[in-house]
N, C-alpha and C positions, 0 to 999 in steps of 0.2 A: 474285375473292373480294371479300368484300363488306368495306369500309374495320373499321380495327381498332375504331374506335368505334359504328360499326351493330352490330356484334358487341358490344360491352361492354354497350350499351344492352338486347340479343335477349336476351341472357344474363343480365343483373342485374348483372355485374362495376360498372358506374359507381356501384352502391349501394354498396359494400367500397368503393370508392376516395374515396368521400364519408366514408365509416367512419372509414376511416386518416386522414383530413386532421381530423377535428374530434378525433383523441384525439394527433395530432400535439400537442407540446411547445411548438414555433416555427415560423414560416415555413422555416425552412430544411427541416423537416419533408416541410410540405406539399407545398414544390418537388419534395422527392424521390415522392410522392408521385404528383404528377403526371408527373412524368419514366417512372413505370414505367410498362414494356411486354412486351407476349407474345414469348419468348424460345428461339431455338431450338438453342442452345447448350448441351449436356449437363452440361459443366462449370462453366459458370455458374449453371445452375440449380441444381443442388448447394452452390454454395458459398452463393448465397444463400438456398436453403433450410435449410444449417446453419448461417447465423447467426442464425436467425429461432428455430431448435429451440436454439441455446446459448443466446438471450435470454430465452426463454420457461423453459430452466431454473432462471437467475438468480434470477429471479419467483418460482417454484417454491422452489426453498433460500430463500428469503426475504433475502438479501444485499442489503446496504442499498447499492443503485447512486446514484450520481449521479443527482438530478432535476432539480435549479433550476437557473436562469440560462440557459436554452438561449436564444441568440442570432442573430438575422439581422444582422451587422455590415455587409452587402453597401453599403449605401449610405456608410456609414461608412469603408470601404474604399476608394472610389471619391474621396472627400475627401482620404484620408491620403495617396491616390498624388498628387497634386496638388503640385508644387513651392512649398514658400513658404506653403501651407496647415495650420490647425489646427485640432483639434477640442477642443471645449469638456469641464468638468472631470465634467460627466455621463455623454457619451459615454465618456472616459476607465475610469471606473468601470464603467460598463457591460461593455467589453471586458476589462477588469483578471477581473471576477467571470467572464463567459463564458469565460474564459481557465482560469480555475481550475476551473472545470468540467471543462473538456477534458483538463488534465491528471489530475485526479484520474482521469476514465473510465479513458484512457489507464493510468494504474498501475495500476487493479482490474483489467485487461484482458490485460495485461503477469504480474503476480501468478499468475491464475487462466488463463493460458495452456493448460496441461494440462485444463482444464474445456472451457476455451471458444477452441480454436486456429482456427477460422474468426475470428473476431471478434479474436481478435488481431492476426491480418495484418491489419483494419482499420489496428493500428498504425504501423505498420512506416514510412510516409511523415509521421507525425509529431513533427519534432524541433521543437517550440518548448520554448522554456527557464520553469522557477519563475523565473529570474532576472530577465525581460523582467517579469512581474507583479508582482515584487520592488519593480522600477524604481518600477513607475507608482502601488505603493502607494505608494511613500517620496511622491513629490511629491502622489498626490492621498487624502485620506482621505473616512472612510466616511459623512460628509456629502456629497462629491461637490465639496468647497472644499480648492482649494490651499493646501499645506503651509505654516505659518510658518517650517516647520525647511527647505522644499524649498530657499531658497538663505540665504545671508547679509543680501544687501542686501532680498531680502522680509521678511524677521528686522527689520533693521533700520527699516526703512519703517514695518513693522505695531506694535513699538512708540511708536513715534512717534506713528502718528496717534492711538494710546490716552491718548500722556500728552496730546495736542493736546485728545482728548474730553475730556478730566476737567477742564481748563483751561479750555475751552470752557463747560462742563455750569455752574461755580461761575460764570464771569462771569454765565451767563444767570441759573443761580438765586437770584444777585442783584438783579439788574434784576426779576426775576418777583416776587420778595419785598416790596419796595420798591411795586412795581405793586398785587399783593395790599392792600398797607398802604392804600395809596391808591384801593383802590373802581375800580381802572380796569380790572381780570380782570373778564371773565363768571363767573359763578356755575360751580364744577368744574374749569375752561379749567383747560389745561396745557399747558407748551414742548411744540412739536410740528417737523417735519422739511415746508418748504416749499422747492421747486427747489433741492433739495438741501444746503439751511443750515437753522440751528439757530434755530427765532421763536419768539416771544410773540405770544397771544392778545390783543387791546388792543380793549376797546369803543370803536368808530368815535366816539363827542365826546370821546373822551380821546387820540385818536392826537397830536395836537400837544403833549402832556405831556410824551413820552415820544422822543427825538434817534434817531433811528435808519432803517433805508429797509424801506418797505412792500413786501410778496412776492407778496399775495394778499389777497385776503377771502372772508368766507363767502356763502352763497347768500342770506341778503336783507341785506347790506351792513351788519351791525351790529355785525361783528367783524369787525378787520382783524388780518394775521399780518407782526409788525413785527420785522426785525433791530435787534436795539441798538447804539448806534455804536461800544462799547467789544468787540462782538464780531466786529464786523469783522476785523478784522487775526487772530482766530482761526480766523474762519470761510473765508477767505482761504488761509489755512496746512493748514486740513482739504483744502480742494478741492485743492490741489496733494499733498498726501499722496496723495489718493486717484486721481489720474491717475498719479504715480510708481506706486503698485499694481499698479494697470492695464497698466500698461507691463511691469512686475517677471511679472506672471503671464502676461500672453502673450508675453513670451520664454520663461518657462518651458513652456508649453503647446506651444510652436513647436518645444524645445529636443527634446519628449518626442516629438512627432510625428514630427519624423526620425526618432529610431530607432525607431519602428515603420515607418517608413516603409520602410528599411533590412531588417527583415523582413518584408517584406509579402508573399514569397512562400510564406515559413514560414506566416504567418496564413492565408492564401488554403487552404492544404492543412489547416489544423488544422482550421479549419469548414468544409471538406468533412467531414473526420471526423465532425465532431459532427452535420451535417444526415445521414449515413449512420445512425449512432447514434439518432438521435430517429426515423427510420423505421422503421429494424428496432424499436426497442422499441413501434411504434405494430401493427407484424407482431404480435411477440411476444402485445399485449395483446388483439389480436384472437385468435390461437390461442387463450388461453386462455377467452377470450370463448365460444368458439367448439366447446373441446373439441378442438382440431386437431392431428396430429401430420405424421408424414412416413412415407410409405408406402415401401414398396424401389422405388429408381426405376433403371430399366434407360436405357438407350441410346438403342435402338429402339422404335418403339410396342410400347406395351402396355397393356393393363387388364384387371386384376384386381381387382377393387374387392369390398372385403368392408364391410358396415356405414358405407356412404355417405350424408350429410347433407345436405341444399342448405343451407347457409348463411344464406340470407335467412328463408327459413321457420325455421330451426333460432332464431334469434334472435326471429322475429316471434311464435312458440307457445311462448316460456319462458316458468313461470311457469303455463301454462295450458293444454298437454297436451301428452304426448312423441311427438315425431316418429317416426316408423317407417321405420329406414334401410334401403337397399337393396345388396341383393348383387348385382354386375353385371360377368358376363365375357365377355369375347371373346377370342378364342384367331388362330393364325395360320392355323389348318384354319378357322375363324367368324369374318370379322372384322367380320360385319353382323350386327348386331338389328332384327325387325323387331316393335314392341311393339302390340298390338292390346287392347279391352278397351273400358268403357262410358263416354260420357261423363262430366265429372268423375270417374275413375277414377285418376287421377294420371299418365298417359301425356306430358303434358306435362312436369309436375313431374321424372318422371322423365328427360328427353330434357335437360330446363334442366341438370338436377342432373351430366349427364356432361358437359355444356360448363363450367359455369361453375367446377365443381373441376378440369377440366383445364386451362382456362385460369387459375385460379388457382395451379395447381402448376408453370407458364410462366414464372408471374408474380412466384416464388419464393416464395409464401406457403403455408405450410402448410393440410393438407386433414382435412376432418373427415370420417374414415375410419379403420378398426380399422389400425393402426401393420403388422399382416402382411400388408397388399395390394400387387400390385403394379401398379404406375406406370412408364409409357411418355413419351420423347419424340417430338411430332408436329411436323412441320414449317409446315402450315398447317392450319387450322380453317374450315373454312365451314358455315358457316350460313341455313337456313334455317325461319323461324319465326314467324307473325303474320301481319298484312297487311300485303301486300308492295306497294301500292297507289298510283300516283305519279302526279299528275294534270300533274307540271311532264313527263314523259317520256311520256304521252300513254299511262300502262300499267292496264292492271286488274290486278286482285288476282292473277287465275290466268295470266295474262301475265309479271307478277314475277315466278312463282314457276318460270313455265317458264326465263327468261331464269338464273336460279339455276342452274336444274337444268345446263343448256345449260353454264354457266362449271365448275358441280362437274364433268361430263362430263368438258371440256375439259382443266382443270387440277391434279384427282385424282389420287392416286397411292397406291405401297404406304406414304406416310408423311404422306397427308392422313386427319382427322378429319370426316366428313359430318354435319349434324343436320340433319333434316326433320323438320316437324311436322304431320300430317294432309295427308300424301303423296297427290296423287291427287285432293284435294278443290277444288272451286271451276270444277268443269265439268259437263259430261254423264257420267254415273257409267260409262256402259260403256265411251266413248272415253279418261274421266280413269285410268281403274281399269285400261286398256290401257297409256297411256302415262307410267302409274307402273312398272310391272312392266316394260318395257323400258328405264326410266330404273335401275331398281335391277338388272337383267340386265349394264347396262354397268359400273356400279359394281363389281357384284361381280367381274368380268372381271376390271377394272382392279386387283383388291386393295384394294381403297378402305377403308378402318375409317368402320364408320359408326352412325349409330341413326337409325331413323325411326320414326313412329307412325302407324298406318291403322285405318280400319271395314274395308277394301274385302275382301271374301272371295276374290279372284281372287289378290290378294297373298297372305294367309297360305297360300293352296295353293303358291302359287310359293315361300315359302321353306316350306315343309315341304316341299319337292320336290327341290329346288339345293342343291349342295355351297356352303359359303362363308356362308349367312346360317342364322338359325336365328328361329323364334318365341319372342316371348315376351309373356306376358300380366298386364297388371295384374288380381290376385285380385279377386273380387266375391262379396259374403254374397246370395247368391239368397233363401235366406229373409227377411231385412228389408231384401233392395233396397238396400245400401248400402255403396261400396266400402270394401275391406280395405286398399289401399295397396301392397300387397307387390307386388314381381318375382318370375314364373314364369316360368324361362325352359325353354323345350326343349316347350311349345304353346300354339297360338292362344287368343286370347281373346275371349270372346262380347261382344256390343254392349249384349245385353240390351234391345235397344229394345222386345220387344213385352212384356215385361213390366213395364219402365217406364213405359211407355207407358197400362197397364193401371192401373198404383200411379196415375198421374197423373186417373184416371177417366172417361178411354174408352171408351165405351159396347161392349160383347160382339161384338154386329156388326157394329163399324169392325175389331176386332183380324181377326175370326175372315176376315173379307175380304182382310184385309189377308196374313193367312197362304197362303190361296190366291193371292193376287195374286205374293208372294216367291217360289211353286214350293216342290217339294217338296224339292228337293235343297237348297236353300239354309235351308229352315226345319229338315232332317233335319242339315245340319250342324252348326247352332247349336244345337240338340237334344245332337249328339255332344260338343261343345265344353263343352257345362256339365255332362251325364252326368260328365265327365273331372273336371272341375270338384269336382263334389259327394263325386266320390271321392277327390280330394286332398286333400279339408279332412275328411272321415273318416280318411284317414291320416295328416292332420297332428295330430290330434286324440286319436289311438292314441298316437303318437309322443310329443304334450306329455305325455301320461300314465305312458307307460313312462318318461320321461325324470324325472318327479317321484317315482314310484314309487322311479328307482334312488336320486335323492336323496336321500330317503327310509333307504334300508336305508344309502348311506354315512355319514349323519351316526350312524344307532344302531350302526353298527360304528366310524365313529370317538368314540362316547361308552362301547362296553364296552373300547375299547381303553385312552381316557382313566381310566377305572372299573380296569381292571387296573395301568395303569401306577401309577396313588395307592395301592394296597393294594401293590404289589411295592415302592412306596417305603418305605410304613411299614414292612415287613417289613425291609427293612434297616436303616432308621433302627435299628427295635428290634436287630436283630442286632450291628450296628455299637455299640450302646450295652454290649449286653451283653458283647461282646469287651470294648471299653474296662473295663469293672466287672472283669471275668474277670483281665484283666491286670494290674488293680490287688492284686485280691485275691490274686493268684499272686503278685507281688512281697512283698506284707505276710507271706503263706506263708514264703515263704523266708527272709526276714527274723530271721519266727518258730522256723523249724528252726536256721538259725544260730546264733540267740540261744540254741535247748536245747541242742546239740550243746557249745557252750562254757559253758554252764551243768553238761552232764555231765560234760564236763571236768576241770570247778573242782572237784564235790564229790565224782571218784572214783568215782562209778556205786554209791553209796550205796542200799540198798532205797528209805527214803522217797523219796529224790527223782527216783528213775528212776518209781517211782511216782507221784509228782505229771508228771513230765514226758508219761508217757503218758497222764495223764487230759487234760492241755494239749493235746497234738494230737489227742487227740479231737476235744476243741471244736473244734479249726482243722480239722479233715476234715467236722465236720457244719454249720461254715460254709461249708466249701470244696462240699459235696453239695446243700446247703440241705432244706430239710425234705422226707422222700419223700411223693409224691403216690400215694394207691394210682390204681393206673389201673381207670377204671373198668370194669366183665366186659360185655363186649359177647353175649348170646346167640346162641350157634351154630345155623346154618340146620339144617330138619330133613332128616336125610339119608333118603331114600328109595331103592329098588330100582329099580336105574338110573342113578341118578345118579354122575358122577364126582367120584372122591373125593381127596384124598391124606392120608398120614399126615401128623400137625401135625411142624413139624420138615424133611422131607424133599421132595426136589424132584419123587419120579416120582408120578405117578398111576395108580387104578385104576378100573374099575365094580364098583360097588354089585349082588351075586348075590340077599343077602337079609338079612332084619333080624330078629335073635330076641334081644327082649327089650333090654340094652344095649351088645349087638355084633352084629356086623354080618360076612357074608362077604362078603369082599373079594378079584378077580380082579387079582393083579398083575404083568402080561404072563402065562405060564404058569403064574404060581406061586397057588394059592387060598390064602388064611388069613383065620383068625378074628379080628378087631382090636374093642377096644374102642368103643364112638359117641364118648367122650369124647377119645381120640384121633384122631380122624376131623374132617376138615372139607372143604367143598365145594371144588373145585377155581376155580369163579367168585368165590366169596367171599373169596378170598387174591388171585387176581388182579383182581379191584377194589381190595382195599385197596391193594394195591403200585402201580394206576396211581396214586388218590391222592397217593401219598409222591410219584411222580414228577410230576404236575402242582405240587405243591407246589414241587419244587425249581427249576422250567423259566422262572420269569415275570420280567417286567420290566428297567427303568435302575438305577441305583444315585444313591441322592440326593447322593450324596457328587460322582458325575461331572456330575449339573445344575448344582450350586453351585456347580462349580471353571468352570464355561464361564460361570456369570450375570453380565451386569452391570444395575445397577437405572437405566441410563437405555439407552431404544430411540430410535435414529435412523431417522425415517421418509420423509428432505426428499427431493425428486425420485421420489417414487414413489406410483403412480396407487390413485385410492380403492381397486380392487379387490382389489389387495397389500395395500395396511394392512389393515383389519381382520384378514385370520388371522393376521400378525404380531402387532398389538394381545392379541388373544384370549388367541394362545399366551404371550404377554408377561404377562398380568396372570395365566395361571393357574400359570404356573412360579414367579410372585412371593408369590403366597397360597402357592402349595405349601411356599417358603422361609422363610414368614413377616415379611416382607420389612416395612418402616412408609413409607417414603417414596421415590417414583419420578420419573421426570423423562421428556415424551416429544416429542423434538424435532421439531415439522415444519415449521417456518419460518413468516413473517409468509403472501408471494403476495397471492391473493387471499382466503385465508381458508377456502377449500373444504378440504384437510387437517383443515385445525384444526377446522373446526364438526362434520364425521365422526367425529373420534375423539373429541369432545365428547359428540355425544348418544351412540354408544357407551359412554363412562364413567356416562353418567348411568343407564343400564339395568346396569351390571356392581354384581349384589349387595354385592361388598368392599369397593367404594372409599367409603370415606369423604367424602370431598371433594376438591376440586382447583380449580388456581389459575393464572393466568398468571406465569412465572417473575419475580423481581427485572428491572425495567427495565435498570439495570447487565450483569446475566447473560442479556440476549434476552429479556427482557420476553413481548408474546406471540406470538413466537417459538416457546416451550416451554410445557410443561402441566407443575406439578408435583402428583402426582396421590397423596395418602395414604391408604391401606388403612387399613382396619378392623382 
């Protein structure tokens, strides 16, 4: 097999691995970065593919992880293990903060264990202490300068030399004074700091004025930088302060280095953690880059690939037009592809596209593919792709490719992965187009999973012929000559070259030549191949039609259903309202009988006042009735001879014998009689109104049962565009339905794709009045707080 890096290069993989390294954090990063390799291990690949999907969900909920300080302490390391060695109060500080890093991740990690339990076991080998950072903050502060408080006698020392300055500062600005007075300063000159004492500026014909020792002068000799003699003995007493210092802070510096020095196994494991940590989240950032998730990954090979992206192109056409994924299966009865189709057709793209996501999903990184595909482990991958051309091996192009062939032969199995790319080419077409078909013959033998790409017509017969490989063709638009992109698998696909060839403006009598010259069988087959063709794309065509048509009728049945459900709510609202009135007024009822009953009582059942008391519950019966509504007279159908009839009132029916005048004989069951028309009515006219009553009774929720489940804030974090919006939709219309004023709807910071969707969706939603990013305090934007109309 050809080395793992000829492979990374065939494939595009060194591009992602360039990726990961520049959105790497720190070098520790990168390391890990380059450290990673194609892995054959089932279990491994899983766990590192579920830390890559727990990281990327992180991102997703918008949880504020740890970012800064990521550190390469490596060299730093290498000093502290150093007996009788120490490192300076920056480096300090450096590790103090990287320190604090690690453990914060560490406790989100720890915390959110049930989220993200791959990523936790990262922790599991990490015991360094708050305590050790404790340490090294108390001696070094966030200047990166030792402590005055780190010891006593540093305490001690650094006042000292302060009161030494100020004693120093008045001798000199005496002497400068005094100078000044006398014309012997330059013009501005001020005490300044020469080999580390305290001088005066003194113009060069006035240095013998002035008792003291010269330290320097300026660059054209007219200023000399003079100690005065009476600041000697201060200047003296400084330099010795500050060597005592010096002494004071590198034992303490020495003091601190041991005990890291002491854990330096502890430290050694803690950034390993953290160079783990800044990889996977450099994973993470490309999945979502990338749109990538984790397909179901089995054991044994496998591929099932639904809505598959090549990576590199998926990134290179954002922005500027959408990729068009491919569906691509092999099964254990098929476990060869063999793809055929016109140049630039995408036959490559597509051959790149199964290596480079499965050598990506080896490589624990997630794959951009619909989340229900499934995914297989392979144990080696070979490759072949490009020119294979080595002028140090003394090989031509079609000599590489054989020497390939020869080792995939060799080495293939039922748990290798094969890629060819224009199988067969780069010889004499009847010998090359021979000894591809016996190269793919062995392959298939062997079990081999594979994909290859050919023009060669003697191949696509051979796998429409043989169990084990199947055809499949990259689509092409024959009317405008320009390919479609898509995988058809299950037949060959045409080369197109004489119509190409034609587009390209080929004179009639090169083509028409050229068709005789191919034979008939080979031009009758490329004939049958686009016939096939043309019919596909009328049936894909039917199909996008029927398929919007049914959208179509779902959406107006879920808007007469939404249309029902808002009329069966108001219907109970009102009903519900009117109980509550009913009940009121039933209680005040009673109240009111109470109050006569003991009012009849009191005066003995009196004429007058039984008389007034029944005129009183009058009133309260024609408030209790409320005012009659005549109902309006609906006109009765005209009954004719024939027609069935029933009396008004009663369940049976009859037929209509004859009609004189305004009755009517009436047959009912045996019995005849004479009935009035105005007693009479159509036997359909009753049973229409009665279905009414009962459609009336049959509809909808009860507003009362939406209210008691609402709440006015929707959580939407870890969940993909496609879900939000009908959750959105159904959220804002059950919120108007409640008359709802102010809402709240979480989807975390990430990258921000959440949030800008349900954005421009509120800006098209009729109700919403406005909306806003939450209080910075409360998740900021985080959350949308979104207020209706």
């Amino acid at each position: 097999m050809s080395s793992l890096n000829d492979v990374e290069v065939k494939i595009g993989f060194d591009q992602l691995r360039t990726w990961l390294k520049t959105h790497c954090l720190s070098t520790l990063g990168t390391a890990e970065a380059d450290k990673m390799t194609f892995l054959t291990e089932p279990d491994r690949v899983l766990e590192l593919l579920n830390q890559t999907l727990e990281f990327r969900q992180i991102f997703e909920r918008g949880d504020a992880f740890p970012s800064n300080h990521f550190f390469d302490p490596a060299d730093l390391l290498k000093r502290i293990a150093l007996e009788g060695n120490y490192i300076d109060e920056a480096d300090f500080l450096k590790l103090a903060w990287s320190l604090q890093t690690i453990i914060s991740c560490r406790d989100y990690l720890v915390k959110n264990k049930e989220h993200s339990p791959s990523l936790f076991r990262l922790t599991e080998p990490v015991g360094i202490s708050a305590q050790l950072v404790k340490q090294i903050l108390n001696i070094i502060d966030d200047h990166a300068q030792v402590r005055d408080s780190a010891s006593a006698e540093l305490g001690r020392i650094r006042r000292k030399i302060r009161e030494e300055q100020n004693r120093l500062r008045k001798i000199i600005d005496q002497v400068y004074r005094h100078a000044v007075q006398e014309q012997w300063i330059p013009d501005g000159a001020l005490p300044t700091i020469r080999s580390g004492r305290l001088v005066i500026p003194i113009l060069a014909e006035h240095k013998r004025k002035v008792k003291g020792f010269i330290h320097d002068e300026s660059a054209t000799g007219q200023t000399v930088f003079m100690e005065p003699a009476e600041a000697l003995e201060a200047n003296n007493e400084m330099r010795d302060l500050e060597h005592a210092e010096k002494r004071e802070v590198i034992r303490l510096l020495k003091e601190l280095t041991s005990a890291l020095r002491i854990e330096l196994g502890q430290l050694e494991l803690a950034y390993a953690f953290l160079a783990h940590i800044d990889f996977i989240r450099a994973k993470a950032r490309m999945a979502l880059e990338l749109q990538a998730g984790m397909p179901v990954v089995q054991r044994d090979p496998a591929l099932k690939w639904m809505r598959a992206r090549h990576p590199l192109l998926q990134m290179s056409l954002k922005g500027k037009r959408d990729l068009i994924p491919l569906d691509i299966n092999l099964s254990d009865t098929d476990r060869f592809l063999l793809v055929s189709g016109p140049n630039a057709g995408g036959k490559s793209v597509c051959l790149k596209t199964v290596g480079l996501l499965q050598y990506m999903l080896q490589c624990g990184l997630l794959v951009p593919m619909s989340p229900d595909s499934t995914a297989g482990i392979f144990d080696r991958i070979f490759v072949d792709i490009g020119d294979q051309q080595s002028i140090e091996n003394d090989l031509s192009t079609y000599s590489s490719h054989l020497k390939n062939m020869a080792q995939f032969i060799h080495s293939g199995n039922a748990r290798s992965l094969v890629l060819m790319d224009e199988l067969g080419s780069g010889t004499d077409p009847d010998f090359g187009g021979a000894i591809a078909q016996s190269i793919l013959q062995q392959l298939v033998q062997k079990k081999v999973w594979g994909v290859a790409t050919t023009h060669y017509y003697n191949l696509k017969l051979f796998a429409g012929q043989t169990a084990g490989i199947r055809n499949a063709a990259m689509r092409f638009d024959e009317k405008n000559l320009v390919p479609m992109y898509l995988l058809d698998i299950g037949k060959p696909g045409s080369s197109f070259a004489l119509e190409i060839a034609q587009k390209t403006g080929l004179p009639s009598e090169v083509l028409n030549s050229a068709r005789e010259l191919a034979g008939s069988d080979l031009v009758g087959f490329e004939t049958l191949v686009r016939d096939l063709e043309k019919e596909r794309n009328a049936l894909m065509k039917k199909s996008a039609s029927l398929e919007h048509k049914n959208k179509e009728l779902s959406a107006l049945v879920k808007k007469y259903e939404t249309l029902s459900g808002e009329l069966e709510d108001k219907k109970k609202v009102i009903l519900s309202k009117a109980k509550e009135e009913a009940q009121q007024l039933l209680a005040q009822t009673n109240r009111e009988i109470e109050k006569t009953i003991r009012h009849i009582r009191e005066n003995q059942a009196q004429k007058t006042e039984t008389k007034k008391v029944r005129e009183k519950l009058k009133e309260i019966s024609q408030k209790i009735s409320g005012p009659v509504v005549p109902k309006k007279p609906t006109l009765p159908a005209e009954i004719k001879v024939g027609d069935r009839v029933r009396i008004i009132g009663q369940e049976g029916s009859g037929v209509v014998l004859s009609v004189k005048g305004k009755s009517a004989m009436v047959q009912l069951g045996e019995l005849k009689t004479n009935v009035a028309l105005t007693k009479l009515e159509r036997a359909d006219q009753s049973n229409s109104d009665k279905t009414v009553e009962r459609k009336l009774r049959s509809v909808g929720l009860s507003l009362h049962e939406k209210r008691a489940g609402y709440s006015p804030v929707l959580d939407v974090r870890g969940k993909r565009v496609d879900e939000v919006l009908p959750l959105l939709e159904a959220f804002l219309d059950t919120s108007v339905l409640l008359a709802q004023g102010e809402l709240k709807i979480l989807h975390g910071k990430g990258e921000g794709v959440l949030r800008k969707v349900i954005r421009d969706y509120l800006k098209q939603y009729k109700q919403v009045a406005s909306f806003a990013d939450e209080h910075v305090e409360r998740g900021g934007d985080g959350i949308t707080v979104v207020v209706l109309k």
